[in-house]
Each structure stands twice: as C-alpha cells, then as structure tokens.
N, C-alpha and C positions, 0 to 999 in steps of 0.2 A: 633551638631548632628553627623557632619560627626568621631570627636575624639571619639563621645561615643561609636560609630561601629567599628572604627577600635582598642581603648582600648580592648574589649570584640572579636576582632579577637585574638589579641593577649596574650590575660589572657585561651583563651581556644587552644591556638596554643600549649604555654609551658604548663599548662595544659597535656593537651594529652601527649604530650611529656616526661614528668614525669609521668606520667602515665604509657608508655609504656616503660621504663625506668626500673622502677621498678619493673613491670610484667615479663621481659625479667630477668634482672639479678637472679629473684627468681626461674624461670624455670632452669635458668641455674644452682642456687645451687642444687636443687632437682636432677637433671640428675646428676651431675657430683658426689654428694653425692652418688647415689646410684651406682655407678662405683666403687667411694673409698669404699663402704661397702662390697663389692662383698666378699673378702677374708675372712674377719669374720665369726668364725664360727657359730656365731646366724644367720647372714645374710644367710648364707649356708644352714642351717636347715628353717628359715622363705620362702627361694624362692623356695625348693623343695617342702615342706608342699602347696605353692600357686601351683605349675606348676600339681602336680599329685592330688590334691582338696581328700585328703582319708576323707572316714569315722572316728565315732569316734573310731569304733572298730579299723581299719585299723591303727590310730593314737596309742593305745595302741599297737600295734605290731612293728610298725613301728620305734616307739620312740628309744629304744635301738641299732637297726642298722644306721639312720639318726645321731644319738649322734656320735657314733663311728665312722661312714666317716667323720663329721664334722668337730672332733677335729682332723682325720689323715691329712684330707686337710689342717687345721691351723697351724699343726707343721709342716709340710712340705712348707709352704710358709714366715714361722719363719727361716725354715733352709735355705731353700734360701735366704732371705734377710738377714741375717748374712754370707752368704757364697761371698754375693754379696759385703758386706762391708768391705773382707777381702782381696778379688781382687782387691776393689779399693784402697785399704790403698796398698796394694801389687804392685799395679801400681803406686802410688807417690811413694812410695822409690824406687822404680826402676826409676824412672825420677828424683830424686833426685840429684844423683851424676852430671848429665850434663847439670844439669841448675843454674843460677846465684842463688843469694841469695834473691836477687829480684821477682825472676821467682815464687821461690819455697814458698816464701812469698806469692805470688800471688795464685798459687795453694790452699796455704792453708785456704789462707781467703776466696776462692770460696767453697772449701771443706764445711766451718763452714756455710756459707752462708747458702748452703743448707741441714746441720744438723740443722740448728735454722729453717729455715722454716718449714720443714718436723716437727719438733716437734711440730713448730707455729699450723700447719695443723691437727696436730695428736689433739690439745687439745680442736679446733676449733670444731671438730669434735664430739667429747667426750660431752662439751657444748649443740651442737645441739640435743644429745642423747638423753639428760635430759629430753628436753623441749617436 
C-alpha cells in the first residue's frame, strides 16, 4: 500500500513537472517571437492596425500610408544591419594585424558561430510562420 502511494506521489510530481516545463518554455517562444517580429514590416502594419482598432472605412484610407511607413521602417532597419556588419568586419581587420594567427582564428570561428545561428534563427523562424 504504502509503494502504491508513494509510486503515484511521484508519477504526479514529474508529471507536473513536465507539465510545467513545457508550458514555460512555449510562453517563452511566444514572447520572445514576438520581439524577433517587431521589425518586419507585416508585423509593423498588423501591430498598428491592433493598437489604433480603425474602421473598415478608416482601413481603406489608412492602407496606403501604414504600407509606406512600413516598408520605410524595413529598409532602414536592413540599412542598419548591413551598416552594422560592416563595422564589425571593419573591426576584425583592424584587429587583425596584432593578433596571432591563432587569435584571429579564434575571432573568426566566433564570427561564423554567429552567422550560422542567426541564419539557424532566421529559418526557425520563417517555419513557425507557416504554421
């Protein structure tokens, strides 16, 4: 008797546990997704359309102005992140010269480290899109 009580502590201990596990981690993709989406400019058009709730008429007017800030915000957040990957390539070859071969080995395979993620991320992302 006393095993069968404590088996059924324990099958509802991990249980729960998993349970809460899993709920946690899914919260956490949703927020964090919805951060990474901020810049896009569909996200940009869908969070505006929520924040200000227009009409349908107000949606036909609207539509042409919301399109045009959407996409000025998207390429300007393109130019910066190119302008950002130009500084940092601009900063390894300026560190280049006064570090071993070793070093600069080192840099670079941190470098790709987090070119392969960011892609990883980018396609993870795209996926969830889908669905």
């Amino acid at each position: 008797m006393k095993t069968r009580a404590l088996l059924s502590i324990i099958i509802s201990l991990v249980t729960g546990f998993l349970i809460g596990f899993i709920v946690s981690s899914q919260i956490t993709r949703l927020r964090t997704r919805d951060v990474r989406s901020i810049s896009s400019a569909e996200s940009f058009k869908m969070r505006t359309y929520n924040l200000i709730n227009p009409t349908s008429d107000q949606i036909k007017e609207l539509d042409p102005v919301i399109d045009e800030y959407s996409e000025r915000f998207d390429s300007m957040r393109k130019v910066s992140h190119q302008g950002f990957k130009i500084l940092i390539e601009e900063y390894h070859n300026s560190l280049s010269p006064y570090l071993t071969e070793d070093q600069n080995e080192v840099l670079q395979d941190f470098a790709k480290k987090l070119r392969d993620k960011k892609h990883h991320n980018k396609d993870t992302d795209k996926e969830e899109n889908k669905e």
